[in-house]
N, C-alpha and C positions, 0 to 999 in steps of 0.2 A: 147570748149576745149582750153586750153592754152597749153603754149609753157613750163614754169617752174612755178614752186610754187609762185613764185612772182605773177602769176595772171596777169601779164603785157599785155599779145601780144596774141589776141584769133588766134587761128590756124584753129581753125575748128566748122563748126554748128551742133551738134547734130543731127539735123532735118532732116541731110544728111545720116542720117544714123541710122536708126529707126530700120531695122532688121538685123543689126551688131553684133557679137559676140564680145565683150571686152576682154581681161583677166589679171585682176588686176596686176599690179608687187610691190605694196607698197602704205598703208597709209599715208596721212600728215596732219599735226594739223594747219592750216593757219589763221593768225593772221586780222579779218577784217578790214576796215578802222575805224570801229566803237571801233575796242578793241574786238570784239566777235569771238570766235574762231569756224572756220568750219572746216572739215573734206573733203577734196577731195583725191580723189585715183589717180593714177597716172596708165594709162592702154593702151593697144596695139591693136590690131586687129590680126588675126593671120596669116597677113604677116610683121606684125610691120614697114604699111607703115602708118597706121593715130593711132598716141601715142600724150598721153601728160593730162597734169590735167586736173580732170572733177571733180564737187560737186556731193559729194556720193548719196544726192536725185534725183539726174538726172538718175542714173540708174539702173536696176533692178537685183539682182540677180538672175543669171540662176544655177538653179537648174538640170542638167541633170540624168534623170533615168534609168540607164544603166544596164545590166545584163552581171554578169563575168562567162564565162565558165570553171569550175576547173577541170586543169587534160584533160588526152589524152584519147581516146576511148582504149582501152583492143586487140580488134581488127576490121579488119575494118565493120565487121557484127553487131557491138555493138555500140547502140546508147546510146549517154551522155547525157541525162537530165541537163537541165539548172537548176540552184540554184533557189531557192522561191526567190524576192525579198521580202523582212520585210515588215509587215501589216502597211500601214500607217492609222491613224485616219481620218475620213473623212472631210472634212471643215466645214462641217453644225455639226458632232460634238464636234469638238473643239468647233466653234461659241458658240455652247448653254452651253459648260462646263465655256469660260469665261463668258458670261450672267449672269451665277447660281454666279457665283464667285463677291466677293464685290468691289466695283469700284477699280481698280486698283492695286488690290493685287492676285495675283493667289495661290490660294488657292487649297488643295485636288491632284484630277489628276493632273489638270495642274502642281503639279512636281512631279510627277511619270510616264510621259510619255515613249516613246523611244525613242533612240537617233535622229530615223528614221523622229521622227514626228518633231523634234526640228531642224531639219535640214530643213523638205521640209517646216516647217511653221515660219522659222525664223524670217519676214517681218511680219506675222501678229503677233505675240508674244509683236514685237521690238512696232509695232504701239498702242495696246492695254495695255500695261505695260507703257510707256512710258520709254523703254530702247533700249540700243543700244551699238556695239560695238567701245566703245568712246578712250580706253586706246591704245596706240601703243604698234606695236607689241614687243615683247621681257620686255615689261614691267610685265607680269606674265609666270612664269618662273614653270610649274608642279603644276600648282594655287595656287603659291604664287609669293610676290612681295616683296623685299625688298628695305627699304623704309631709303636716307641718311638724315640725317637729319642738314641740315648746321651752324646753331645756337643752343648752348647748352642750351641758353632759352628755346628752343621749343619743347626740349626733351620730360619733363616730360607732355606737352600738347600731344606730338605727341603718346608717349604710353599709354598713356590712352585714345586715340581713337584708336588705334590699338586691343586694349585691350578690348574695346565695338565690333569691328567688328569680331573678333576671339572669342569671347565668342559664339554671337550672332548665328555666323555660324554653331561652332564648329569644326575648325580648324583652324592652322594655314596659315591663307591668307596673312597678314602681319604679318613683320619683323622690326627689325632694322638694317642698314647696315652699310655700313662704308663708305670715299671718294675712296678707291680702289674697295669694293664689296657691286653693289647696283644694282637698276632695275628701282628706282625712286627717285628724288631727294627733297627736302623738305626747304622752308627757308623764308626769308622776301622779300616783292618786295614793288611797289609800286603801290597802290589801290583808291588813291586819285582824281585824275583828271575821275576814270572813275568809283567811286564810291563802291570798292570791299572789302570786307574783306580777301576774301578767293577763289582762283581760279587754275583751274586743266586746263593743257594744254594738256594732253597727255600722258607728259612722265613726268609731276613735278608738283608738289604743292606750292602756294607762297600766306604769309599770308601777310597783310599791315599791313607793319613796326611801322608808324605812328599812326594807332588803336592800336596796341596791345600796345604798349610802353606811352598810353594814359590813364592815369589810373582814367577819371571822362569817358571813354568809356566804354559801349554804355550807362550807368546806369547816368550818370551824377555824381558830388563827392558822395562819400561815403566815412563814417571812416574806412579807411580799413586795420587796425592794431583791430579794435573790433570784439568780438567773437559772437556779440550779432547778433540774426536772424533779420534779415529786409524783408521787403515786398516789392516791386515796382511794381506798376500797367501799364501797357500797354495797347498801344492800336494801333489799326494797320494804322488809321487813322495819317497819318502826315501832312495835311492840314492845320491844327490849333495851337491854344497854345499847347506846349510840343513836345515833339522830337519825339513821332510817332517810339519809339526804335523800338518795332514788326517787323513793316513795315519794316525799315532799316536792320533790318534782317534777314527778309527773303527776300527781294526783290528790296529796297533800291531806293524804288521811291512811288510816291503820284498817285493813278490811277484817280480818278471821284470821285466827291462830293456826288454822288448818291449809290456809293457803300453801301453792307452792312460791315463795317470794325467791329472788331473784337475786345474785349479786355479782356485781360488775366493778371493774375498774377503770379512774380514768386517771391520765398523764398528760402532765404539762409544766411547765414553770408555774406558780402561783397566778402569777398576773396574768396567762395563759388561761390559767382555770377557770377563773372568776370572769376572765371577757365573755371565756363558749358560753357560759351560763346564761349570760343577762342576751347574749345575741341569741342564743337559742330558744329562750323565751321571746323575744319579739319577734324571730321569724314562725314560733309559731303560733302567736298571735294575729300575725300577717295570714298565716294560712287560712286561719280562720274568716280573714276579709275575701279569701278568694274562695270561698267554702266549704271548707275541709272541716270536719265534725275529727273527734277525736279516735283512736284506732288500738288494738290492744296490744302492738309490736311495739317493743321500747327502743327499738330500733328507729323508730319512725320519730321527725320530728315534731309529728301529731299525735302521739303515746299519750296514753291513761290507763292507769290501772285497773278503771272499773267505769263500766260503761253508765253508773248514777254516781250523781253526787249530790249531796244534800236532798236525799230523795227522790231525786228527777233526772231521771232517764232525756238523754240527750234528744235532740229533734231528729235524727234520721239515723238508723243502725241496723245492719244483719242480721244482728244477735246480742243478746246479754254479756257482758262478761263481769269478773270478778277479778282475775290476775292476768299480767302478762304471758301468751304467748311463745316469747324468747325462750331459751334454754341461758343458762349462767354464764358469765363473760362476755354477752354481747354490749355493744358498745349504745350509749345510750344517745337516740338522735338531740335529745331537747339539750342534756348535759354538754355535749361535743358540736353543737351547733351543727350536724351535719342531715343534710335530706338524705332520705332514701328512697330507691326510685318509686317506694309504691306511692310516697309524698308528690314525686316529680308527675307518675301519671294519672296521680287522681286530680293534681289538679289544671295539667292537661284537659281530662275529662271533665270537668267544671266549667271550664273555657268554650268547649263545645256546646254544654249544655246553657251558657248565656249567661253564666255565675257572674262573672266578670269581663 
């Protein structure tokens, strides 16, 4: 446990305190030495003598089961019946409903539960989806989020992924906002030294400046005043001749020579190409504010090649991975700006569970 978000100065061992009651006071998005952002809370005990930041996987939420007595007895010969609590789902049948359901999409019941069951099973949902509550708080606002957008460039990028993920849903989840009324803010940073296109801290979105404003990125030149359709082939393998764009795009490193890597093609006119690109990086950065963790389908427009990156394993996942999934020729969600439905129901199921 530390003393402030800085992470400077540990105050205290956990290990001291195993059957402690915490109780959260606030989220924070903390910046690691690596560039990766983690998530610690900041929490009390309930004499608020041992407080201060912990890493969210360090603790567990407690779930308390409580029954509320409504109302006064009539008189004192009259007994008051306590309330039903709400039927929860048992664990062994959740387990076998995600089982039936296909790798990391929850599919059928799993969204039509109760609110009951999404509450007591919130940790197993978070681990078998690979989602989690990533956005800060006040960033969804009656589940929507309005989103400022700081560069007039990025505009017509930003609403057309706004516009995929409100479709998608069917409702308005994002917005456009403005510098006085917003919930999230949206612009260029810089992605260079730690290799990003596109990254979500929380409470804001920042694309690299230098890529987008790069126009032989990620495609290499193209004539891009021609109307004519072109083809570029990929492949996810960046080890070798050629730029390995796939890879760079979904995950933007080189894993083992042994892998099975991946190659796919896409079509478009140039200016075509280069739009899906930058939009399908912000929609899935957008996912990210709705909380969708990354998934090993390149299909999806939450794809990663490998479930760590700069040696840290993501906050909520299944399983390990190493390469995609796919088989060759599939079409790539982040590249083609396109969701897939396991995109459209996980975060569905995000929704439910209070993500946003």
């Amino acid at each position: 446990m530390y003393n402030s978000a800085k992470l400077t100065k540990k105050i205290h061992n956990l290990k001291n305190y195993k059957h402690t009651t915490f109780y959260s006071k606030k989220q924070v998005t903390v910046q690691t030495p690596k560039n990766r952002k983690a998530y610690y809370l900041y929490v009390a005990n309930k004499s608020g003598k041992v407080k201060g930041y912990v890493y969210a996987k360090y603790l567990k939420r407690y779930e308390p089961k409580t029954i509320t007595i409504v109302g006064m007895p009539t008189s004192p010969s009259t007994t008051q019946e306590k309330p039903t609590a709400p039927q929860v789902i048992s664990k062994l049948d959740l387990e076998s409903l995600i089982n039936a359901s296909p790798d990391l999409d929850p599919t059928g019941q799993l969204l039509s539960l109760t609110a009951a069951d999404y509450t007591t099973y919130r940790s197993v949902f978070d681990q078998n989806f690979n989602v989690g509550d990533y956005a800060d708080n006040g960033v969804f606002n009656q589940d929507q989020a309005s989103i400022y957008v700081k560069s007039a460039q990025l505009v017509p990028y930003v609403q057309k992924a706004i516009d995929k993920w409100n479709t998608a849903l069917g409702s308005t989840v994002f917005t456009l906002g403005d510098a006085q009324n917003h919930s999230l803010t949206l612009g260029f940073g810089d992605g260079q030294a730690d290799g990003w296109d596109g990254v979500f801290d929380g409470s804001s979105v920042e694309v690299d400046d230098t890529s987008f404003h790069d126009t032989t990125y990620p495609y290499g030149p193209m004539p891009l005043g021609s109307q004519r359709t072109v083809s570029v082939q990929l492949s996810t393998d960046d080890s070798g001749v050629g730029d390995g764009l796939a890879a760079h795009a979904a995950i933007r490193r080189h894993a083992d020579a042994t892998n099975h890597y991946l190659t796919t093609t896409v079509t478009g006119t140039p200016s075509q190409l280069l739009e899906n690109y930058w939009v399908g990086a912000i929609t899935h950065e957008l996912g990210h504010s709705l909380g969708l963790d990354h998934t090993p389908y390149f299909s999806d427009i939450m794809a990663a090649q490998a479930s760590v990156e700069d040696g840290q394993s993501q906050e909520n996942e299944k399983y390990d991975w190493t390469d995609f999934k796919d088989s060759d020729g599939t079409q790539g969600g982040a590249l083609t700006a396109t969701l897939s439905q396991r995109d459209i129901d996980r975060a569905k199921l995000t929704k439910l569970l209070g993500y946003w």
